[in-house]
N, C-alpha and C positions, 0 to 999 in steps of 0.2 A: 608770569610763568604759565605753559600750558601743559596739562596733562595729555598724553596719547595713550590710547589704546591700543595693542596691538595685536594684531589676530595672529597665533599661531597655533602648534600639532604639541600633543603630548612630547616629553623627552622622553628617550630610553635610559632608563637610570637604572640605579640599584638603590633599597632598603635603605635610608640611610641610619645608622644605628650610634652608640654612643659618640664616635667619632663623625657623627654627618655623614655624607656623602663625598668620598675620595674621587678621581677621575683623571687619567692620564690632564697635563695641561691643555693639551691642541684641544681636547675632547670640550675641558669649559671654554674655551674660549670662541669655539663655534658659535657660529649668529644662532643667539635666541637661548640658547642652553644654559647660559649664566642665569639670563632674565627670568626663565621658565622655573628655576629650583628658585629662586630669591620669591619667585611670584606664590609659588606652591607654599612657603614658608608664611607668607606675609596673609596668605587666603588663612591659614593654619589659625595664626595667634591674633589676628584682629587688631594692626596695629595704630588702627587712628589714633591719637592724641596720646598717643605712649613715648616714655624715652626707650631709649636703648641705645649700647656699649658694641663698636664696630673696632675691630682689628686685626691685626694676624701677624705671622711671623717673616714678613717680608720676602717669603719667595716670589719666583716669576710671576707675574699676573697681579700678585695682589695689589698696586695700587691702581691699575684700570678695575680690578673687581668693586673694591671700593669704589671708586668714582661711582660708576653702576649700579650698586648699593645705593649710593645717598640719594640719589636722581630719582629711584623707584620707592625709596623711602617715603621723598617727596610729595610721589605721586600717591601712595596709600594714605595719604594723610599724617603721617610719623610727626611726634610735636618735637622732638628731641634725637640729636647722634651725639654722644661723645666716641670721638674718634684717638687714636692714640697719631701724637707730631709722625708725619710721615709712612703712616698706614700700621704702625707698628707694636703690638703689644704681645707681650706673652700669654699663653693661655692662663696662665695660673693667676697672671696678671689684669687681663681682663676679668675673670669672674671677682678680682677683689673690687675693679672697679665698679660693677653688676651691683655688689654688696655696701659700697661705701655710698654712691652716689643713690640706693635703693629705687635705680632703674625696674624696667620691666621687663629685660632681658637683653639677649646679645646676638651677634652673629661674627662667628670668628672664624676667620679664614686661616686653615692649616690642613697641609697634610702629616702633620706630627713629625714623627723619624723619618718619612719618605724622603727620596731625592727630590731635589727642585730643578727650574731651569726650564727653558721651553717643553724640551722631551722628557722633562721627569712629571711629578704629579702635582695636585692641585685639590683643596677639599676645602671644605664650609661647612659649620653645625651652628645649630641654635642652641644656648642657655638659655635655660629660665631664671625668674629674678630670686634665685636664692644663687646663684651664679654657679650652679652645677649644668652638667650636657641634660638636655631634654629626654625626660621619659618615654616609653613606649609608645603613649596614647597619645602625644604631642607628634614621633616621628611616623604614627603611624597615618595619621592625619596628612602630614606633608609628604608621604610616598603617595598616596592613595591620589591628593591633588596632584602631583606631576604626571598622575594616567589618565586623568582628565582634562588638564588646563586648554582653555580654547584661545586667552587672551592675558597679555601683563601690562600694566600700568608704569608708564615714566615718563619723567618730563622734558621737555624739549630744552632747559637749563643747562648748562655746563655744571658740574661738580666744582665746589671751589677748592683751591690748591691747600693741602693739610700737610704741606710743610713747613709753616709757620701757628707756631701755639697765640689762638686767639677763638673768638666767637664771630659767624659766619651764618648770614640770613641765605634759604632756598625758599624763596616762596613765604610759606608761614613756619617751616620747618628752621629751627634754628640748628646748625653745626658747632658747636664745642671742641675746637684741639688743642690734644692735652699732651703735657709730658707722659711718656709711656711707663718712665721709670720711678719717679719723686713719690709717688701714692704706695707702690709695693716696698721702696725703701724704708717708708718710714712704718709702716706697718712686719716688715723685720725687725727693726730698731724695738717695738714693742712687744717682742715673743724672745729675743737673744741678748745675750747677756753682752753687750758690743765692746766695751770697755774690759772685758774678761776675756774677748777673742784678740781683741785690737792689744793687749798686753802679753798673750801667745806668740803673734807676730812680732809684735818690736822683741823680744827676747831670743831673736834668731831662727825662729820655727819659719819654714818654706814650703810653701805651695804654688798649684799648679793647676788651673783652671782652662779648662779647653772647651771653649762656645759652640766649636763643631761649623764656625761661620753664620751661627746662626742666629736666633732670637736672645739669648740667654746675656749676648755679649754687653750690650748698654748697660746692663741690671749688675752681672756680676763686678765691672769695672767700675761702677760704682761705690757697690758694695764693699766689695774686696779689696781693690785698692784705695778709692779715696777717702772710705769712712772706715776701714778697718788697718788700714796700712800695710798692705800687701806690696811687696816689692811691683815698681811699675815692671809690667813683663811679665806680672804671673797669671794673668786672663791671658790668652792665647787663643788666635781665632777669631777676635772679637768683635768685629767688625760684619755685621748681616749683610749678607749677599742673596742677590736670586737667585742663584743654583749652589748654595750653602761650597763656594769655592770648588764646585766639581766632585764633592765628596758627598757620602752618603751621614746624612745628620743623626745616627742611631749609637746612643753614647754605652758601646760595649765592645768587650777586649778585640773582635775583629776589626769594627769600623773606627776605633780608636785605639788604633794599635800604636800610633807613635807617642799616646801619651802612656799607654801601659809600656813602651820601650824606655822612654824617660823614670818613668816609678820603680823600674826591675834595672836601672844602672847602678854604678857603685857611685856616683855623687847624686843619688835620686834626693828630690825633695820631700822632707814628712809627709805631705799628703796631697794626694790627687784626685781631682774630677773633673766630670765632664756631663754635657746637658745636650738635649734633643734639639729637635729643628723651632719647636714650638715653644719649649721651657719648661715643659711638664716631667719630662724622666729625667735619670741622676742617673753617672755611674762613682762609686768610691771606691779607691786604692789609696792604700797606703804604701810603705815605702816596702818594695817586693810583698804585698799581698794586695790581692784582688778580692772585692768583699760582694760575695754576691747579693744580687735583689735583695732575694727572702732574709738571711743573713742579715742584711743592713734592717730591714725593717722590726727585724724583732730586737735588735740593738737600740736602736732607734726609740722602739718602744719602751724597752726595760730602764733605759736612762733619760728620758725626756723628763720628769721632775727634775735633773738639773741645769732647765732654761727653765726661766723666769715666766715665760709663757705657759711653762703645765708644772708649775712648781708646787702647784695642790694633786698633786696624779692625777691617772687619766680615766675615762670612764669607761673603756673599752680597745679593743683591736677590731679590725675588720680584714679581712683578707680575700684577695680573690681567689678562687677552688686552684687555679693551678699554680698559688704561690706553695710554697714549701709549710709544711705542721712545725716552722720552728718558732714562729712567733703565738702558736695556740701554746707551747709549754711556757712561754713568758706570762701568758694572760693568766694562765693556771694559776703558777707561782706568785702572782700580785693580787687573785682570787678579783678579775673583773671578766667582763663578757668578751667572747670572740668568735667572732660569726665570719663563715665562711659564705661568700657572695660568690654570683657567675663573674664572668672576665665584662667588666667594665665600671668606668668608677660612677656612672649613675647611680648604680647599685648602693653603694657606699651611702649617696644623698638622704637616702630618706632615717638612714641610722646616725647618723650626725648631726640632722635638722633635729633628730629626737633624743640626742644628746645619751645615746646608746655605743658611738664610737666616739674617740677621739683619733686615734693615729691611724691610716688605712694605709695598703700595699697592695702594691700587683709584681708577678715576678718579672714583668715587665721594664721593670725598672721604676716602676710610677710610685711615691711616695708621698704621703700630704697627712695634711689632719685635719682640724675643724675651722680652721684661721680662712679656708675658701672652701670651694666644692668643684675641685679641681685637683687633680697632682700638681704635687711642686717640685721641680729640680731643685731650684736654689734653696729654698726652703731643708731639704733634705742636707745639703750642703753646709749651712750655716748651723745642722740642728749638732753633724756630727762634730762641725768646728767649737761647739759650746763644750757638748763632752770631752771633747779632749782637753779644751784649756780648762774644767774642773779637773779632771781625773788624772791631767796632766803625764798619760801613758800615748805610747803610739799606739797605730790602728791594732800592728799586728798582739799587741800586748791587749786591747780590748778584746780583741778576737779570741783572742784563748785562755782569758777572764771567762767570760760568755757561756766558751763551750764546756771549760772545768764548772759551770754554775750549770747551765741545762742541758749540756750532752750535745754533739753536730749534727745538722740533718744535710748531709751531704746532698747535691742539688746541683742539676743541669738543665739545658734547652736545648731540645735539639730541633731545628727548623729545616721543613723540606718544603721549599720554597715554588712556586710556580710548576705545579702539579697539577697535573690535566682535571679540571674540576669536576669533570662525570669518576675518575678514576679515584677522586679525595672520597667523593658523596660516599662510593660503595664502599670503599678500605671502612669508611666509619659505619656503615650503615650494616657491614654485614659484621661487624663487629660488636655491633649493638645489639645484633639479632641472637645472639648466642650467650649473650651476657649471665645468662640465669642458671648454665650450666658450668661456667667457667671454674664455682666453686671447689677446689680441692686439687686445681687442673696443674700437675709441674709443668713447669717451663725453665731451663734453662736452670736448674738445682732449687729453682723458686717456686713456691706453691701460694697461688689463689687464694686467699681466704673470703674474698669478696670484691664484686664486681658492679657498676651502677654506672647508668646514664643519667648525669647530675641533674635534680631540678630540685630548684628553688622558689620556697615561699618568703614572703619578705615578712621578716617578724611587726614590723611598725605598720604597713596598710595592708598588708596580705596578698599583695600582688604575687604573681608568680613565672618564671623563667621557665621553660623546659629545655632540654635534650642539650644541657650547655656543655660537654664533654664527657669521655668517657674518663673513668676513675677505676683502677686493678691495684686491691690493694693486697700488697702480699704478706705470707709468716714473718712474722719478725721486726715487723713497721718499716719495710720498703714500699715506696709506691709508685704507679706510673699513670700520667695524665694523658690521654691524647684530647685532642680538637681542631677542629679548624676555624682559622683566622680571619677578622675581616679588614683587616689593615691593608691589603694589598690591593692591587689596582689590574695585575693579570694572571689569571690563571688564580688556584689554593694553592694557599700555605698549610701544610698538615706541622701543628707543633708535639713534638713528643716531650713531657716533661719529667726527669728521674729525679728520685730523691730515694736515700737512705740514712735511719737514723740510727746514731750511735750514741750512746748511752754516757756520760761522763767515765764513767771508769774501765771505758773503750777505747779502741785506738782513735785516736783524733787527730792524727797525724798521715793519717792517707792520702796519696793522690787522689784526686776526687773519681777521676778515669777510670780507677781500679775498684774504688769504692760502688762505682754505677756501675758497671760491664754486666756485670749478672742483671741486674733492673734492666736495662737495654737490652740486651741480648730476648729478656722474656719478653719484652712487650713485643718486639721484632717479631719473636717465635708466636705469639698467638695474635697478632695485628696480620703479618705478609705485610710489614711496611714496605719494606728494603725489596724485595722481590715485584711487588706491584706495582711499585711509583716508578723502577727499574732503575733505583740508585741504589751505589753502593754505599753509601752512608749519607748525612745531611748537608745541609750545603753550608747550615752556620751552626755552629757549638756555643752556648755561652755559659 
């Protein structure tokens, strides 16, 4: 085997942050741009004689990325890949593998919910070996080397073919390919009560799982049908494709409307879901109800002593700033900790390594607990499957259990997508500039009580986040989040986030529409959203 060196120019990238570095596809696939971020990454964590956990969720590109990956592994001297059969693992699934085999980290190729496919997107982050996304000082390392790299290391070897599970020599570097699914199944088997869910199902209970085409599909048809006994035909979509079948893999009532059409018929099935391109978000519906993010998480939360997995309670919540305050009145009411994070689940990592969290959320959709250091869709799935075969109600009857015990924080997303990104900067910037007068300020029958540009110190090392969103909190515990997003690949995303809460012995029976209108309408009125960005409203609701 020979090593080459190869001389190139810095890449034009961007920061890569919790989720790595995203990029149109054409963009990584340009000579040298793959090499140069893989190169920048490998300069970063030093990885002679280390193992490490390679996979992704099978869109376009990723098995030449991999191949790429192993070849330059080679060349830095890497002692170890485990790879998942055929390029394939879910994210949430890689980091259990990070943690079972107690590798030294990973490289997982995704662009989460994004489209795939030649002209859709393409992304790669590094874990560390607690199998969480890499911190700060880890990504700030590897942006800092792709503004410097002058040269990348690969071998002149072919990559061996990792569609067959076996052990495979490069040099000195050994290749391991593994089943993507056997490791995370059986590690569900040991948190849910399986014989408890799988006894739901033979009893006539019907569901309805929809993979979105994407990563999720191997794991849930597994799961769900062969070991839980789900009628064949209730995973849908199941089968990974590279451009997630032309559709957009972001498991929410727009981009998955034909399974919210299926949950809202008069023969719908008990209960639905659906999972991202990568395997990390969830969405849950029951039979005509939609159960949002926040919603699910703090349900989530309040009943997980009954799986088997946190059947001693739990140590804490975590949430990120622009999920909903309806999982901090659970934590209340159970008298454990709940700590509000910035938007990403790194965040979460260092409070669950310290055994300060157990269940986290983002309104994202993203859900997990201590079992990885990663969201989990399926995980989120199997947790609400456990509660209902104990409590043996439908969603909509947990639902308003829930909110007769802690009152509804009514709760939306409004996303205004591909927004001129000098026009995002200023909308926030001159809104932040004024923040200190905002107190007492009506808007729209709503008055100000308090205004902050969120930053965060991390209670476990003290690290600290700044300027992660803006936060307007009004009279009466309504609230509204703005920020901007970095999941996107053109142009900002500006996310506006509503929530209003009502009290048990409120009406809990509102549109939610109706319930946000005033919240919307004020942040509108002192942001200049709608007027600036020159829309007339957002382009996704969830």
């Amino acid at each position: 085997m020979t090593i080459q060196t190869i001389k190139t120019a810095p890449i034009e990238g961007q920061k890569p942050g919790t989720s790595g570095l995203r990029k149109k596809t054409r963009v990584f696939a340009e000579p040298g741009y793959l090499e140069n971020y893989v190169q920048a990454i490998f300069d970063a964590i030093e990885p002679a004689g280390k193992t490490y956990v390679v996979g992704g969720d099978g869109r376009y590109f990723n098995d030449r990325a991999i191949a790429t990956i192993l070849r330059m592994a080679a060349a830095n001297g890497v002692a170890k890949v485990i790879v998942g059969q055929g390029g394939i693992l879910s994210t949430p699934a890689a980091s259990h593998l990070i943690r079972l085999n107690e590798t030294d980290g990973g490289l997982i190729l995704s662009a989460s919910h994004n489209p795939g496919g030649e002209d859709g997107d393409f992304g790669l982050k590094y874990n560390i070996a607690n199998g969480g996304p890499a911190p700060e000082a880890i990504t700030d390392a590897i942006f800092a080397n792709t503004r410097t790299i002058t040269r990348y290391k690969i071998t002149d070897e072919d990559a061996p073919g990792i569609d067959a599970i076996g052990t495979f020599s490069m040099g000195n570097m050994e290749v391991a390919v593994v089943d993507p699914v056997t490791d995370y199944a059986a590690l569900m088997e040991t948190l849910f009560d399986f014989p408890a869910i799988a006894k739901l199902i033979a009893g006539g209970f019907r569901l309805r799982f929809d993979a979105m085409h994407a990563v999720t599909g191997p794991y849930a048809t597994e799961i769900l049908e062969n070991r839980l006994g789900a009628a064949k035909g209730s995973v849908v979509n199941g089968v990974p494709s590279p451009d997630f079948g032309g559709g957009h893999p972001d498991p929410n009532p727009v981009w998955a409307k034909v399974l919210m059409d299926h949950m809202f018929a008069d023969d719908a099935p008990d209960f639905g879901a659906a999972s991202d391109g990568d395997g990390d978000r969830n969405m849950i519906v029951g039979r005509g109800v939609y159960v949002t993010p926040s919603d699910s998480l703090a349900v989530l939360a309040a009943n997980a002593h009954l799986a088997p997995g946190y059947r001693d309670g739990i140590k804490g919540i975590a949430r990120s700033m622009p999920t909903s305050g309806a999982a901090d009145r659970v934590a209340q009411a159970m008298g454990v900790e709940c700590h509000q994070t910035p938007t990403g689940w790194k965040f979460f990592g260092t409070l669950l390594d310290a055994g300060r969290a157990t269940i986290c959320g983002e309104e994202s959709a993203g859900t997990g607990s201590n079992h990885v250091r990663e969201k989990d869709g399926l995980w989120a799935v199997l947790l609400w499957l456990n509660i209902l075969a104990v409590k043996k109600q439908s969603v909509a009857e947990i639902m308003d259990a829930h909110w007769q015990m802690y009152g509804r924080t009514y709760y939306s997303r409004h996303d205004y997508e591909e927004v001129d990104a000098e026009v995002a900067g200023e909308i926030m910037s001159d809104l932040s500039d004024k923040l200190d007068d905002l107190g007492g300020t009506k808007a729209a029958g709503l008055v100000v009580a308090d205004a902050e540009d969120f930053d965060y110190v991390d209670p476990v090392d003290g690290s600290t986040a700044t300027s992660q969103g803006i936060i307007l909190n009004f009279e009466g515990g309504a609230r509204a989040v703005l920020r901007l997003s970095g999941t996107g690949t053109a142009g900002a995303t500006i996310r506006l986030y509503l929530e209003n809460h009502v009290e048990p012995e409120g009406d809990l029976g509102m549109d939610p529409s109706v319930a946000l209108a005033p919240v919307a309408e004020a942040a509108d009125a002192l942001s200049g959203l709608k007027e600036r960005t020159g829309r007339a409203g957002p382009d996704v609701v969830t």
